[in-house]
C-alpha positions as CSV (number, residue, x, y, z in Angstrom):
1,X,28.5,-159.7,-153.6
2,X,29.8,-156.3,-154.3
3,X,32.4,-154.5,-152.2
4,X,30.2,-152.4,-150.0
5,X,27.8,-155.2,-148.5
6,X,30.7,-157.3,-148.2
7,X,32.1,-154.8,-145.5
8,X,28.7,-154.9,-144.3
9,X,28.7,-158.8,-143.8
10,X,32.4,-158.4,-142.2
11,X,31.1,-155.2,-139.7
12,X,28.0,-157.4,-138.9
13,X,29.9,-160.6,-137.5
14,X,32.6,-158.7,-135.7
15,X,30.0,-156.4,-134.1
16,X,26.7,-158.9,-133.6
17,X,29.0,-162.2,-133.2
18,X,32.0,-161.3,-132.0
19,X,31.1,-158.4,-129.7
20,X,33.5,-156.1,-130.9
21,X,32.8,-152.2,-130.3
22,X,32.3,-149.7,-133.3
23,X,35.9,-148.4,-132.3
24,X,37.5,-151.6,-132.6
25,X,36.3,-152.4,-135.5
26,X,37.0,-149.1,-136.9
27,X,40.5,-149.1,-136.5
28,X,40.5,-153.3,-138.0
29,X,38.9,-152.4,-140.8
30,X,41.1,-148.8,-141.2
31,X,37.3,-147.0,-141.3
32,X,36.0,-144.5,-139.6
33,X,33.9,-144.7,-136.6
34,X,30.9,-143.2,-138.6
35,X,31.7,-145.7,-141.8
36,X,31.3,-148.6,-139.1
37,X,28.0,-147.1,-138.1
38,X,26.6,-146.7,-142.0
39,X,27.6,-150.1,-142.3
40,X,26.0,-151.6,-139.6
41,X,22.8,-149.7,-140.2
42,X,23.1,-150.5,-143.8
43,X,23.2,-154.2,-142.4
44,X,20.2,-154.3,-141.1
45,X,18.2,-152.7,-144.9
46,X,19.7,-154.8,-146.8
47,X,19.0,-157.9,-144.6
48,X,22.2,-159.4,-144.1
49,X,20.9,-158.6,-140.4
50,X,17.8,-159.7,-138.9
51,X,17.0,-158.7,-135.8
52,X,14.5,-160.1,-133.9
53,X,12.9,-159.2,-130.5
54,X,11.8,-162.6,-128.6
55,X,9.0,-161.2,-125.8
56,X,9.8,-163.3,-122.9
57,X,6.0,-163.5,-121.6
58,X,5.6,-164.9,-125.6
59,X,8.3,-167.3,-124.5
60,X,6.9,-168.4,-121.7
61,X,3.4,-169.0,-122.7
62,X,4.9,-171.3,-125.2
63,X,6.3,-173.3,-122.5
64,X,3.2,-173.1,-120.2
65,X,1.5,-174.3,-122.8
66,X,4.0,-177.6,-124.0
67,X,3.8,-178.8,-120.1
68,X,0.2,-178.8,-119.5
69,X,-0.2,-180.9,-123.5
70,X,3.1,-182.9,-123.0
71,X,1.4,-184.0,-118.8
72,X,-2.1,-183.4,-119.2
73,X,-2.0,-181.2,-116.4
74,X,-4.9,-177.7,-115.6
75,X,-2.2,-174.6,-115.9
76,X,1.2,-174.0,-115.6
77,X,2.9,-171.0,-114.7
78,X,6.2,-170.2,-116.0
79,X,8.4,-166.8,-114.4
80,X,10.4,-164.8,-116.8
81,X,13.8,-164.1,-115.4
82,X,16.6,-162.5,-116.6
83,X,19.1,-164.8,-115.2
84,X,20.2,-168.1,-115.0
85,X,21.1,-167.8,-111.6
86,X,19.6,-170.0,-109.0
87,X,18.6,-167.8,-106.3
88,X,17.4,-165.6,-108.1
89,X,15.0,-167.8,-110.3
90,X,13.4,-168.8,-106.5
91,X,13.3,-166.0,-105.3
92,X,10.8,-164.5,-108.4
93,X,9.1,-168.2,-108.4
94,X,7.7,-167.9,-105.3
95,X,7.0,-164.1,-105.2
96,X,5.3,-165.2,-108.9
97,X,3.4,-168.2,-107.0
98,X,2.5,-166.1,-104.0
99,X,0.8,-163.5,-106.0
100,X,-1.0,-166.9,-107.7
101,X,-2.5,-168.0,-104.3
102,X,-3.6,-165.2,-102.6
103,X,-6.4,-164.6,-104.6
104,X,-8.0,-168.3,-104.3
105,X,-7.7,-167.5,-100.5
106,X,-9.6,-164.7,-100.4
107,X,-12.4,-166.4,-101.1
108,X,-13.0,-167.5,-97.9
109,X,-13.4,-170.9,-96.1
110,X,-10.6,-172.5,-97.4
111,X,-9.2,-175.8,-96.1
112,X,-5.4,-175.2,-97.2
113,X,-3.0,-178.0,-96.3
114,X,0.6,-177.5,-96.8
115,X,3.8,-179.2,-97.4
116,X,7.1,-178.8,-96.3
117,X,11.2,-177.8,-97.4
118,X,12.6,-174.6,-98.4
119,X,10.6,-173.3,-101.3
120,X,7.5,-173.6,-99.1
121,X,8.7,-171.6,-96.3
122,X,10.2,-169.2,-98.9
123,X,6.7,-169.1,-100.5
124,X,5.5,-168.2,-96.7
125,X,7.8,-165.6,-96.3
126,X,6.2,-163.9,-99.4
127,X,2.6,-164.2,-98.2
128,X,0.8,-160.4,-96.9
129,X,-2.0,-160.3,-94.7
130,X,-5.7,-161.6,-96.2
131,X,-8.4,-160.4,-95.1
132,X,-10.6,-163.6,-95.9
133,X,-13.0,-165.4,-93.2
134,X,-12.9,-169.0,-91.9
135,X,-9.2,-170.3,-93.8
136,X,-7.3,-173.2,-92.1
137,X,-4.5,-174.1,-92.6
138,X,-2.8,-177.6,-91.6
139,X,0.2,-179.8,-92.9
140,X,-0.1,-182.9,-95.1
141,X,2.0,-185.5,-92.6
142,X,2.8,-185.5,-88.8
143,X,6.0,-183.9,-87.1
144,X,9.7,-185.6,-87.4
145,X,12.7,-184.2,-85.0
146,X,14.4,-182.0,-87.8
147,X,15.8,-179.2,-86.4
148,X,15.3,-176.9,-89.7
149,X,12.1,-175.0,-89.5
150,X,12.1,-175.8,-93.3
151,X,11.3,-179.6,-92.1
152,X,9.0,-178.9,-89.5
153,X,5.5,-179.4,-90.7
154,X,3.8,-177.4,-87.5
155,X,6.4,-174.5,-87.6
156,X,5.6,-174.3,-91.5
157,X,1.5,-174.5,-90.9
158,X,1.9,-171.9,-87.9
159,X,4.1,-169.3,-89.7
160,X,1.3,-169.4,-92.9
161,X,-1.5,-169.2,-90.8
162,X,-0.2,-166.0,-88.7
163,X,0.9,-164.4,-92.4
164,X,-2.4,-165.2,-94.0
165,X,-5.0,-164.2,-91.1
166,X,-6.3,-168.0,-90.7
167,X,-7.0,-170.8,-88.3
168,X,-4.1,-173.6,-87.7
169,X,-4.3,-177.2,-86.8
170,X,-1.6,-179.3,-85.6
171,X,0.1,-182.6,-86.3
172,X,0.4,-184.0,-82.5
173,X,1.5,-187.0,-83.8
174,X,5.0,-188.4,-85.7
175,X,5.5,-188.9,-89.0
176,X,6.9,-192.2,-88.6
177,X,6.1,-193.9,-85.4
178,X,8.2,-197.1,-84.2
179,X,6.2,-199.6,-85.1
180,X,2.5,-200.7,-86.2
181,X,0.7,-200.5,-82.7
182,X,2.0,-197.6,-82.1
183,X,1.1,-196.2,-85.7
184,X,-2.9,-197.4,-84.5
185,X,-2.6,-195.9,-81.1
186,X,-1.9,-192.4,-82.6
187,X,-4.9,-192.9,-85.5
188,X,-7.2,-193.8,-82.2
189,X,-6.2,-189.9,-80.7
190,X,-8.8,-186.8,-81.7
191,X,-5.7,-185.2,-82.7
192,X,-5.1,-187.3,-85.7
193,X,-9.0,-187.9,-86.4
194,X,-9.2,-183.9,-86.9
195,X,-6.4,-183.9,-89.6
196,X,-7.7,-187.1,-90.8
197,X,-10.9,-185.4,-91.7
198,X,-9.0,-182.0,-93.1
199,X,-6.9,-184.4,-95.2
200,X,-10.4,-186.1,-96.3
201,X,-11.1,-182.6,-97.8
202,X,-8.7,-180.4,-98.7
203,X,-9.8,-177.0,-101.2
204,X,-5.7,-176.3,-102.1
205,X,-2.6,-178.6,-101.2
206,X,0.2,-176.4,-101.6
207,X,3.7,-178.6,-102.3
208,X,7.3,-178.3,-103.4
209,X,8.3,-181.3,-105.1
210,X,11.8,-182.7,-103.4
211,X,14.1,-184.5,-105.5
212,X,16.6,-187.0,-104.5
213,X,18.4,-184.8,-101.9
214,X,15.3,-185.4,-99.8
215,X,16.5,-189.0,-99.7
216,X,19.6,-188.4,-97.7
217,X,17.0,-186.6,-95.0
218,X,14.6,-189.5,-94.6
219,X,17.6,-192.2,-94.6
220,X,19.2,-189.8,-91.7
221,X,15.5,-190.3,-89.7
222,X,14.4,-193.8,-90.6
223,X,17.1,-195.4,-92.1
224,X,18.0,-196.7,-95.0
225,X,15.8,-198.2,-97.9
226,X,16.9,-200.0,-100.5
227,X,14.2,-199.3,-102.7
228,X,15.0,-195.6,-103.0
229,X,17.2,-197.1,-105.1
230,X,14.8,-196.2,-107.5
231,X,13.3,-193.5,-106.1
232,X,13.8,-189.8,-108.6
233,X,11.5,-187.0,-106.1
234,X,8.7,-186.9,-103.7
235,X,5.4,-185.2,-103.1
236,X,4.7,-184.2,-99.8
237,X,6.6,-187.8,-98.7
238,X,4.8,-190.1,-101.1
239,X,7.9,-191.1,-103.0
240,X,7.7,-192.0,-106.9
241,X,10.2,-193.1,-109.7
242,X,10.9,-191.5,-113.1
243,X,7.8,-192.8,-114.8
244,X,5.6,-191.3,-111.9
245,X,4.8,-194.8,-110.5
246,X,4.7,-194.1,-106.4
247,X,7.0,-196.2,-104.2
248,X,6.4,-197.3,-100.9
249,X,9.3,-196.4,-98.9
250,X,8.3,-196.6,-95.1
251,X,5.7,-198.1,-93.2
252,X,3.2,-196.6,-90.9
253,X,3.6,-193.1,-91.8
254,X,0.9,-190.5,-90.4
255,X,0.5,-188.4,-93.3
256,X,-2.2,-187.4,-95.8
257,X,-2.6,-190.6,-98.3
258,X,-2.2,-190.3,-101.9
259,X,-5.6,-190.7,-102.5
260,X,-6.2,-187.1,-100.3
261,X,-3.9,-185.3,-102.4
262,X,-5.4,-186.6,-105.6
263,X,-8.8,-185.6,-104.0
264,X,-7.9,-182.3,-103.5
265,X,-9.9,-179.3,-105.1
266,X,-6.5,-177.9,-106.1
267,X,-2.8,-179.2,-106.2
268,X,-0.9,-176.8,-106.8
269,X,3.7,-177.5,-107.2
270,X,6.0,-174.8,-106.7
271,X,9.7,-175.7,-107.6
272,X,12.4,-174.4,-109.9
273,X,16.4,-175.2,-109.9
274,X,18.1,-177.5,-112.8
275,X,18.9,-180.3,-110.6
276,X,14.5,-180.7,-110.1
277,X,13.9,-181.2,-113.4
278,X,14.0,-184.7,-113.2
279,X,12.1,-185.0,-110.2
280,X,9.2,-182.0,-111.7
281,X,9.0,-184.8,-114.8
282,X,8.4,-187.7,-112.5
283,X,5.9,-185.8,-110.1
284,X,4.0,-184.3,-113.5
285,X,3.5,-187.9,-114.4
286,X,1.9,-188.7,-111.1
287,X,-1.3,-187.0,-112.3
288,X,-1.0,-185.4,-108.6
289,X,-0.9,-181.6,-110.2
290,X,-2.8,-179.5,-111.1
291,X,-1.0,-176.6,-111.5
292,X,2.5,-176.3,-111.5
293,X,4.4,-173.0,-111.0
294,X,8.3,-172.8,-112.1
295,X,11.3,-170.2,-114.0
296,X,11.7,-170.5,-117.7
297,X,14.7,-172.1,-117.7
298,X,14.0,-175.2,-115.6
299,X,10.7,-175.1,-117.7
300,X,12.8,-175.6,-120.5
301,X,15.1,-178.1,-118.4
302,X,12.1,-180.4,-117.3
303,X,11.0,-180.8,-121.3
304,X,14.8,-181.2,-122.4
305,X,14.7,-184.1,-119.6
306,X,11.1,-185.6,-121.3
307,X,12.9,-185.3,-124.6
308,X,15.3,-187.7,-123.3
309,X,13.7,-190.4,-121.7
310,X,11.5,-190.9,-125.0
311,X,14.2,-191.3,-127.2
């Protein structure tokens, strides 16, 4: 290598490696500021530099398109963001999501059932007004005595019905009631046969997908269970392990069954955050999605985590 494309190389790492400024290296290399710049240029002609412009939406279909081969699921739909950081990844996840939804609302005479936490009432928050006839919306399990409005399934169903211009039916009924008996006295009620029949036919369950934080709230509520032991996420509080296999955590819960959810026109999952890429893998394995909506970079999390667990 001659002289000249030898300063090249040397220009090239301190300014594209080691992020030195033109100055600096300049006055390193005892050049001149516009020597620096003929170098670096010079760089790039002769190919010792190769620069490359990644599109992020390029990026990202490549992922959409790795998660619904590698889980066999309808669509995924991965947000470019220009940062790692996490609040800022939900907050363009759910804008992203909410622009998703609305149109499939608009049609009209939708039976929506929704879940609960706090990307869902983040996702509400983004919602505008629809002008769209005849839309219900409901949640997917009765009412427990959290305080957070993120946790209560009414408060959740209420606020997205007044956002989205649509009808609302209640839960009147617990989650978890205290025993069996009571459990069939609150199936007997009209209340619960009128969400029994919405969950019988839902057009569009909207979920998060919890991961094992949401453990700590149900222990708090109904006490402990041993077998969450093995428990990774839920999906609207059906609770499943890594491989996706559902485990049967408490006893006569009020909620939509699995088999509603897996008869539903549309599933659709909204979550992003490192420490739910586990838990997305596990719920992607139920079969449960359809459509799953996250950020690039838990996108690529989730398939670093599948990576894992196959080796």
């Amino acid at each position: 290598m001659d002289a000249q494309k030898k300063q090249m190389e040397e220009a090239a790492i301190l300014y594209y490696e080691k992020k030195y400024t033109q100055h600096e290296i300049a006055q390193l290399m005892k050049l001149s500021r516009q020597t620096v710049s003929k170098l670096l240029n010079d760089a790039i002609k002769e190919n010792i530099v190769e620069i490359k412009i990644h599109n992020p939406q390029v990026l990202c279909s490549d992922l959409e398109h790795k998660i619904c081969s590698q889980f066999h699921i309808d669509n995924a739909i991965i947000c470019g963001v220009s940062t790692d950081n996490e609040s800022l990844r939900q907050l363009i996840t759910v804008k992203k999501a909410a622009d998703y939804i609305s149109p499939l609302l608009e049609k009209g005479s939708q039976k929506i059932a929704i879940s609960w936490g706090r990307t869902i009432q983040m996702l509400i928050a983004e919602f505008h007004s629809i002008s769209a006839p005849n839309n219900i919306v409901f949640p997917l399990f009765g009412a427990t005595d959290q305080e957070e409005t993120c946790f209560s399934s009414n408060e959740l169903a209420r606020s997205f019905a007044d956002r989205i211009g649509a009808d609302v039916k209640y839960a009147w009924f617990p989650y978890c009631p205290d025993s069996i008996d009571d459990a069939e006295l609150f199936r007997k009620t009209s209340y619960y046969k009128k969400l029994y029949d919405l969950w019988n036919s839902i057009d569009i369950a909207i979920v998060g997908i919890g991961n094992q934080n949401i453990l700590q709230t149900f222990w708090k509520i109904f006490g402990y269970n041993e077998k969450g032991l093995s428990v990774i996420g839920d999906l609207a509080t059906h609770f499943f392990n890594t491989d996706g296999e559902f485990v049967e955590l408490y006893e006569n819960t009020l909620c939509a069954s699995r088999e509603n959810l897996k008869n539903a026109k549309q599933t659709i999952a909204i979550a992003c955050g490192d420490d739910k890429a586990e838990a997305i893998v596990g719920a992607l394995r139920t079969q449960f999605i359809d459509t799953l909506i996250t950020d690039e970079y838990t996108a690529k999390k989730l398939l670093s985590c599948l990576k894992e667990h196959t080796m």
